[in-house]
C-alpha angles and dihedrals in degrees: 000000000000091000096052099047090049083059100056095048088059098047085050087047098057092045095050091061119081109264121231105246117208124198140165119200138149130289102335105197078181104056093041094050090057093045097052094042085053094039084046091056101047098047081056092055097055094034099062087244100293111184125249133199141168128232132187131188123190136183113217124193126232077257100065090237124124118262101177143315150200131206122196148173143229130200125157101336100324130100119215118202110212105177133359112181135162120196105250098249096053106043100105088051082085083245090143091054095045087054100036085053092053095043082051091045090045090047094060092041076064094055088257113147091177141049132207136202142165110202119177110233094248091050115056111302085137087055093059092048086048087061095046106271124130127213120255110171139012127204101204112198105062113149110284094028093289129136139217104242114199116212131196136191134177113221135226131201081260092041 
């Protein structure tokens, strides 16, 4: 009978204590907007509190409409480039290079000496080492055989 009511204390004892509860859902701005602001602050932490900032620069037609853009972010002297697009009918204009050079100018308005993308091979990887970024990592496996290749450059007061 020991053995029994000891039983029974543990299974009351783990009921008793809160369960995990795992779920998977769709898109959670909830839960993204939880997991930046504690990653935030622990990269903080260990950081030294390094501040951090977002940029954008667009081109805009005569028409209003929207010919290309670029967003960006800054954190502790390097510049991360999230998104560069230009609308088809107007990529041979140089309007990647026009906004790439004003996202690099802006960056070391910010105190930034370095610059950061990621480009999928099938995207513009050659356009960034054009413009004077190497390549530093590659991520094989990306749908249709292609990679992520990561690019770096360091940047000067003329860029």
């Amino acid at each position: 009978m020991a053995i029994g009511a000891r039983r029974v204390r543990i299974l009351r004892f783990m009921t008793a204590v809160d369960k995990p509860l795992l779920t998977v859902g769709g898109n959670d701005a909830e839960l993204t907007e939880r997991l930046e602001s504690e990653l935030d602050a622990f990269n903080d932490a260990a950081t030294g509190g390094v501040a951090h900032d977002e940029f954008s620069v667009r081109a805009t037609g005569d028409d209003g409409e929207l010919i290309g853009g670029l967003t960006a972010w800054t954190w502790g002297g390097l510049c991360g480039i999230q998104l560069l697009w230009v609308r088809e009918d107007r990529r041979a204009d140089g309007w990647g290079t026009k906004l790439l050079r004003e996202a690099e100018a802006e960056a070391v308005r910010r105190g930034c000496d370095r610059m950061t993308v990621s480009s999928y091979t099938f995207q513009a990887p050659g356009f960034y080492e054009r413009h004077g970024y190497a390549e530093v990592g590659r991520v094989p496996g990306m749908p249709g055989g292609h990679a992520d290749v990561y690019l770096f450059k360091v940047l000067t007061a003329g860029r």
